[in-house]
C-alpha positions as CSV (number, residue, x, y, z in Angstrom):
1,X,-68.8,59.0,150.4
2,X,-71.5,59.6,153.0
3,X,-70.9,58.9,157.3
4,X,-72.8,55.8,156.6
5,X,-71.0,54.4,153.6
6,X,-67.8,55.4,155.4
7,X,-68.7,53.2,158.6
8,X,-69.9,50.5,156.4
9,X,-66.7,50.3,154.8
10,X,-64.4,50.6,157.7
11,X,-66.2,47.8,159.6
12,X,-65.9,45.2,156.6
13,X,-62.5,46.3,156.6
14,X,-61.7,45.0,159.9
15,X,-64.3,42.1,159.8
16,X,-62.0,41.0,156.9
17,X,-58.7,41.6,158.2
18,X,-60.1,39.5,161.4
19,X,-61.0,36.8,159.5
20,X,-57.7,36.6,158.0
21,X,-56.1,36.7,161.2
22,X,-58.3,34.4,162.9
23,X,-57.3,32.0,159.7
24,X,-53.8,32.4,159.6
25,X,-53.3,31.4,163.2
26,X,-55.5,28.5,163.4
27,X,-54.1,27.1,160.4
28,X,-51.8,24.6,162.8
29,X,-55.0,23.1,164.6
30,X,-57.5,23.6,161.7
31,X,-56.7,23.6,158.7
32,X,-60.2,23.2,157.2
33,X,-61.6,26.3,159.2
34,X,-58.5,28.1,158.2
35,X,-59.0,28.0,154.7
36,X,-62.8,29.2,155.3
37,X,-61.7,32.2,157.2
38,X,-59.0,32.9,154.6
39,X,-61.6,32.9,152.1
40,X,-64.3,34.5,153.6
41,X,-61.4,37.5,154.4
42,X,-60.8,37.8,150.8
43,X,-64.3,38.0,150.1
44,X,-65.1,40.9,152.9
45,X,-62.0,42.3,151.3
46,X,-62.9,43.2,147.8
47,X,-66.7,44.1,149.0
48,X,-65.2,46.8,151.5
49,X,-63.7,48.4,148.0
50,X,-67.2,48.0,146.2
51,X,-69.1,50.0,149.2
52,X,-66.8,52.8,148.5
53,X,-68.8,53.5,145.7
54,X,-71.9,52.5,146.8
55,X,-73.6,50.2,149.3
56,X,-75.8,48.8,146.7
57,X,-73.1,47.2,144.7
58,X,-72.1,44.5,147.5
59,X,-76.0,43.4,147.6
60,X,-76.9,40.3,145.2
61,X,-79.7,41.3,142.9
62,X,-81.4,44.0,142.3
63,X,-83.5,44.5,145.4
64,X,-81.0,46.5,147.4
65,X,-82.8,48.2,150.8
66,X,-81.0,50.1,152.5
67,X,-83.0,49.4,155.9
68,X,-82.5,45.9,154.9
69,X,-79.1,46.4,154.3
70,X,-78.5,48.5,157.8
71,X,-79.4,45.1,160.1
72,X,-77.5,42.9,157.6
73,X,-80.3,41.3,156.0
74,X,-79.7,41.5,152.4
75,X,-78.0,38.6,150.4
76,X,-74.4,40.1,149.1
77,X,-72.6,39.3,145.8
78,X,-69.9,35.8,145.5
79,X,-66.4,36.2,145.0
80,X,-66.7,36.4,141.0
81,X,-69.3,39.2,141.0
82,X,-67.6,41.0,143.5
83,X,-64.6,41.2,141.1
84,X,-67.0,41.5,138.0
85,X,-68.5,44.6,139.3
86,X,-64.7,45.9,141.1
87,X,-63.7,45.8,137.1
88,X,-66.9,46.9,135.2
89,X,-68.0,49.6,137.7
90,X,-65.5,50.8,139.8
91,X,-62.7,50.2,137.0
92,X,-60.4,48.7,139.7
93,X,-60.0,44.8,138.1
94,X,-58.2,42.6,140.0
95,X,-55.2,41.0,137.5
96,X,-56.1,37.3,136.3
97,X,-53.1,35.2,137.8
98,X,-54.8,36.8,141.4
99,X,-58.7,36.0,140.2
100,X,-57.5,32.6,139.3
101,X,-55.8,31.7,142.9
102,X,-58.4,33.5,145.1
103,X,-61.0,31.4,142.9
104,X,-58.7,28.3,143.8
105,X,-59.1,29.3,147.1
106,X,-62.6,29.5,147.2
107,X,-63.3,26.2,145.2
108,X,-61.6,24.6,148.2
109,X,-63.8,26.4,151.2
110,X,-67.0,25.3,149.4
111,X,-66.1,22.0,149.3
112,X,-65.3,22.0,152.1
113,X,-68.6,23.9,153.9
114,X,-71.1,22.1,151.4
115,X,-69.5,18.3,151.4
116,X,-65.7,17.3,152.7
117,X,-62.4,17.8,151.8
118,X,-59.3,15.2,151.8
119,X,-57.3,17.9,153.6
120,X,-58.2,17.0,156.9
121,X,-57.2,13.0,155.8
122,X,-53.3,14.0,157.5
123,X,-53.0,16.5,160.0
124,X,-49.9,17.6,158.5
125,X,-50.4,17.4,155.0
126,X,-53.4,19.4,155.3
127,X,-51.7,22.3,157.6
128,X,-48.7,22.3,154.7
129,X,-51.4,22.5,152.2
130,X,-53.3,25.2,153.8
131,X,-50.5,27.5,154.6
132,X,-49.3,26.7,151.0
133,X,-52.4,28.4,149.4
134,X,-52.7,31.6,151.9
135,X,-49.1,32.0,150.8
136,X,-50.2,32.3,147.5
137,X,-53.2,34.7,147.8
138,X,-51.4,37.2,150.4
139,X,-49.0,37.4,147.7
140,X,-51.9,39.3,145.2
141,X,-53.5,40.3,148.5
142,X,-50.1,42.5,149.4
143,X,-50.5,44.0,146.1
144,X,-54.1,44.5,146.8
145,X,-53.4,46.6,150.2
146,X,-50.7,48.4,148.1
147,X,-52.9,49.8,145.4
148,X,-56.0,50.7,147.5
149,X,-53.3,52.0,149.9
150,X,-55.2,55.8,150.7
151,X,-58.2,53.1,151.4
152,X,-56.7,51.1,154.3
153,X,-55.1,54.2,155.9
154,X,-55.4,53.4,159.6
155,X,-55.3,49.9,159.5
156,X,-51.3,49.1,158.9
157,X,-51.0,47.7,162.1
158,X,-53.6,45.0,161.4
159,X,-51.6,44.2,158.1
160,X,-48.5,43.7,160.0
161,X,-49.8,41.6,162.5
162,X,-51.1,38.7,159.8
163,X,-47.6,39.3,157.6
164,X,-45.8,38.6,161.1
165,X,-48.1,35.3,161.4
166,X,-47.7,34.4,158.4
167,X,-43.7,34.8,158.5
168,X,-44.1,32.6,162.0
169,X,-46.2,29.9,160.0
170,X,-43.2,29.4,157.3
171,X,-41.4,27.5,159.9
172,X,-44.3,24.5,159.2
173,X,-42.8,24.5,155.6
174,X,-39.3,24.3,157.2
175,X,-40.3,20.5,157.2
176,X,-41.2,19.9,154.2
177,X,-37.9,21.7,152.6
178,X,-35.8,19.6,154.9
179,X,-37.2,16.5,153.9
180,X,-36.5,18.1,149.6
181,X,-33.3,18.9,150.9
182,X,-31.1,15.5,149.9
183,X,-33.3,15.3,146.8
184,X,-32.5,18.9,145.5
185,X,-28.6,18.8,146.4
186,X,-28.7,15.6,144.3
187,X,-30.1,17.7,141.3
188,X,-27.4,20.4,142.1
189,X,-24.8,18.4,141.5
190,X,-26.5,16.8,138.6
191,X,-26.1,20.6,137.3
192,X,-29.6,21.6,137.9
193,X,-29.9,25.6,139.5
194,X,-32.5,26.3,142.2
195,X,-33.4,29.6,143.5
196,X,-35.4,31.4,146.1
197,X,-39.4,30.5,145.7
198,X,-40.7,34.1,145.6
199,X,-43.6,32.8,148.1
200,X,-42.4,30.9,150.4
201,X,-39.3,31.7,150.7
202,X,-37.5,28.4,150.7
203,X,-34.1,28.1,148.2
204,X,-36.5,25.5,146.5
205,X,-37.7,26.8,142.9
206,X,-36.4,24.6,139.9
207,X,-35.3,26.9,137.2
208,X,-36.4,26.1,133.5
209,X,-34.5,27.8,131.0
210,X,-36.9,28.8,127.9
211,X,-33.6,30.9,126.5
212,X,-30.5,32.3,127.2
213,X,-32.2,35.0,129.2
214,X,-35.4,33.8,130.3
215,X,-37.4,31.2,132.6
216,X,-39.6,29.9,134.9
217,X,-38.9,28.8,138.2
218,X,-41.1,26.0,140.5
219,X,-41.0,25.6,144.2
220,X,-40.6,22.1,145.2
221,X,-41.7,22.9,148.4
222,X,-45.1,24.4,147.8
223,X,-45.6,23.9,143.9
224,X,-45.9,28.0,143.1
225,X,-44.3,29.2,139.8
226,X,-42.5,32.4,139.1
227,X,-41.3,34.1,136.3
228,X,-37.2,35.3,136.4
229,X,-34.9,37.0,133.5
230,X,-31.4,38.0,133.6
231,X,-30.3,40.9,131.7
232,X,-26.6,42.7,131.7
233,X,-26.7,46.6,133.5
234,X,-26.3,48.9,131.2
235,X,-23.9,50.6,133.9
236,X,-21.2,47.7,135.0
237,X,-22.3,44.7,132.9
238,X,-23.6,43.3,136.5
239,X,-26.0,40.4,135.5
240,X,-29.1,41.6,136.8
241,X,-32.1,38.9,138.0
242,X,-35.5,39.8,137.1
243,X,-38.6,38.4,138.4
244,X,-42.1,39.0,139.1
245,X,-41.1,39.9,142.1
246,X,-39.2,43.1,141.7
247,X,-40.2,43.7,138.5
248,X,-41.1,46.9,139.9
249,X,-37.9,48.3,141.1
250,X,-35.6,46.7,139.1
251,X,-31.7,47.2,141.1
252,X,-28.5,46.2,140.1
253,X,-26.7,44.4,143.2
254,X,-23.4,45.6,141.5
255,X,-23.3,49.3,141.1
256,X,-26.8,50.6,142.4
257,X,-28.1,51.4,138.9
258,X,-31.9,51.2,138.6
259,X,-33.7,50.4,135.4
260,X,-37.5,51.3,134.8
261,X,-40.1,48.9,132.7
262,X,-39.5,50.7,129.6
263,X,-36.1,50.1,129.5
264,X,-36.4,46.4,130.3
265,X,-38.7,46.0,127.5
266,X,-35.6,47.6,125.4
267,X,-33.1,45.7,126.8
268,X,-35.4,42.2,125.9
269,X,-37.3,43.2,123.0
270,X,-35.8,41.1,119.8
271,X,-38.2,42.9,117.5
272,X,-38.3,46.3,118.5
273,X,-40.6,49.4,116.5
274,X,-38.2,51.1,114.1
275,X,-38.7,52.8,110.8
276,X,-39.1,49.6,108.8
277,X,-41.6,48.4,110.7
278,X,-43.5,51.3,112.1
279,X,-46.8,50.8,110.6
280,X,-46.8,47.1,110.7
281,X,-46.0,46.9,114.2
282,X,-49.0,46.1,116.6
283,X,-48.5,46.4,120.1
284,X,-49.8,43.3,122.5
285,X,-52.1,43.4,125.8
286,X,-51.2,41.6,128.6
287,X,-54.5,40.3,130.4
288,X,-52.5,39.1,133.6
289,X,-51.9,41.9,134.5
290,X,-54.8,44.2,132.9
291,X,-51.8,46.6,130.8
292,X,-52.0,48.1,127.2
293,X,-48.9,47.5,124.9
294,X,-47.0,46.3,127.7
295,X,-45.4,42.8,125.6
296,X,-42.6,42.9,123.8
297,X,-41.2,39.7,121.5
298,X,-38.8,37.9,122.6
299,X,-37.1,35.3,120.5
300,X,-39.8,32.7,120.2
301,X,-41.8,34.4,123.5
302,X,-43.9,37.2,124.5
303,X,-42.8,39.0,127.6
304,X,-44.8,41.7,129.5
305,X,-42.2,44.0,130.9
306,X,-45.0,45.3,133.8
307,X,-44.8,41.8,135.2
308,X,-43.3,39.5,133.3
309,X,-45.7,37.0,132.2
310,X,-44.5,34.9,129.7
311,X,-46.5,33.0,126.5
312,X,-45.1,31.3,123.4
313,X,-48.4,32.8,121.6
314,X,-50.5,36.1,121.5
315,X,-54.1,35.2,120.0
316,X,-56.3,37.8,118.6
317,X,-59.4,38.8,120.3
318,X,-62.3,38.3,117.7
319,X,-64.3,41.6,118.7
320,X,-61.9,44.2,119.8
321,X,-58.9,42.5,117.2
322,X,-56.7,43.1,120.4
323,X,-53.9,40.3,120.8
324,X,-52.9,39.2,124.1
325,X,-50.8,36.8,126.8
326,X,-52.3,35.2,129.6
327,X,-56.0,35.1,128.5
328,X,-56.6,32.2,127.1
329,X,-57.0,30.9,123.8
330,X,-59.8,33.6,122.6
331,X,-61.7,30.6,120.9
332,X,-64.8,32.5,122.2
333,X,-63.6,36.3,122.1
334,X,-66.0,37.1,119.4
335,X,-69.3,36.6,121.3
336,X,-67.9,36.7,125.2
337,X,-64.3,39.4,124.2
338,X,-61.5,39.2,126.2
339,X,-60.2,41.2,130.0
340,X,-60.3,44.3,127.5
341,X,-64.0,44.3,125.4
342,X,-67.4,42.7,126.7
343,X,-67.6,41.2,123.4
344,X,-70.2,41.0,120.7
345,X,-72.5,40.3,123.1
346,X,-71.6,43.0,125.6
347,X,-72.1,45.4,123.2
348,X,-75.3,44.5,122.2
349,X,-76.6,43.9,125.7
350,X,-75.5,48.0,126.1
351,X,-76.8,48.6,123.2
């Protein structure tokens, strides 16, 4: 990467991490300008990745000039582009549950720069609804910082600083969870189960059984959905909770054991490979979170043991013949493919 490129990137860097800042602090006086901000600092984000390999591919077009480019005169690439070309060209694609909330996002700063938005209708509706999205997206944005990690190396002080604001501005949702509070004790002793919302952080999240094992959870206090699954350790029979969470270090509280992805696929598979079925046995893509082979049946569901999406079906893609969860229904697949194949039409376009 060239002096130039370097600079480039370090400056959108910290003209994106400002914005976020700037956004998550305002959030209890503006709500509206908070969620521009946000979303203009996950848009500065991704485009600081794309000038890492080349300044061109931030530019909208095909008219890139570089002189143009030095005094910021050149029209740069939208949100989807800039993940289009993150995952075409640079092979870093951002997973689909993230796409799908920082396009939420994004839906709501236009509306709200190019016409008006409701959310300013109750000043503390629309601060609760705020923070409640930039919860969301700093979730995949975390995740974000962590895989590009050797890319943000000097600027882990910045990172803190918006995590520590965005801790302080959890105590806005404090209201909203004490006016739940008598509602969701009710449904306790009706025998419903709550847990901890894995975003913000509130003992809010109504569990849904789908079987013995497995679930989904939603937060009554800001509406997000996660994923949990309890399986026995294979050490000390300590029940062991799963979610998208820690689905990545996966710890039993009991006697310290730790289990990797592989063997939580083993330990839920109810239709694992084995001699019998060696040949007929196709292995299943999960598109939320871009991985090969990574879902396993289970019972009457699909689980992917990277990150625990769950689907009750795995349609075939009808250009690559790759089945998936958490793509859609593929109705198209065969002309536009799926997150792994450009489709019939990709491939001829190459072609």
């Amino acid at each position: 990467m060239s002096t130039n490129a370097e600079s480039i990137h370090q400056q959108l860097c910290r003209n994106a991490l400002s914005f976020l800042q700037r956004a998550v602090d305002e959030v209890g006086v503006s709500p509206s300008f908070s969620i521009v901000h946000f979303a203009i600092g996950i848009e500065l984000l991704l485009k600081s990745r794309l000038v890492l390999e080349h300044w061109s591919l931030i530019v909208d077009g095909n008219k890139a000039n570089w002189s143009q480019f030095k005094k910021g005169q050149c029209r740069t690439v939208s949100l989807d582009e800039s993940m289009r070309r993150l995952d075409e060209i640079c092979c870093e694609p951002i997973p689909s549950l993230a796409k799908t909330t920082f396009r939420a996002l994004a839906a709501h700063r236009n509306r709200i720069v190019h016409f008006f938005h409701e959310i300013d209708a109750e000043p503390n509706q629309a601060r609760n609804a705020a923070i409640i999205e930039q919860f969301k997206c700093w979730y995949y944005i975390r995740q974000i910082f962590e895989k590009w990690r050797e890319h943000f190396p000097d600027l882990a002080t910045e990172i803190w600083s918006i995590q520590k604001t965005m801790n302080s501005n959890r105590n806005y949702l404090a209201e909203v969870f004490e006016h739940l509070s008598p509602a969701i004790k009710g449904q306790q002793s009706d025998g419903q189960t709550f847990c901890e919302c894995q975003f913000c952080g509130f003992h809010a999240a109504k569990e849904n059984a789908k079987t013995l094992q497995l679930g989904i959870a939603i937060c009554e206090v800001c509406g997000s959905e996660h994923n949990y699954l309890f399986i026995e350790c294979p050490t000390c029979s300590f029940d062991i909770r799963v979610t998208n969470y820690n689905i990545n270090d996966i710890t039993c509280n009991g006697c310290g054991t730790k289990l990797s992805n592989d063997e939580l696929g083993e330990t839920i598979d109810s239709d694992p490979v084995n001699s019998d079925n060696y040949f007929e046995h196709v292995g299943i893509n999960c598109a939320a979170c871009l991985s090969l082979g990574s879902v396993v049946d289970h019972h009457d569901h699909f689980v992917c043991k990277l990150c625990l999406g769950i689907a009750t079906d795995a349609p075939m893609c009808g250009w690559c013949g790759e089945r998936q969860i958490g793509g859609g229904d593929l109705v198209y697949s065969r002309l536009h493919g799926c997150e792994f194949c450009d489709g019939q039409l990709g491939w001829e376009g190459d072609g």
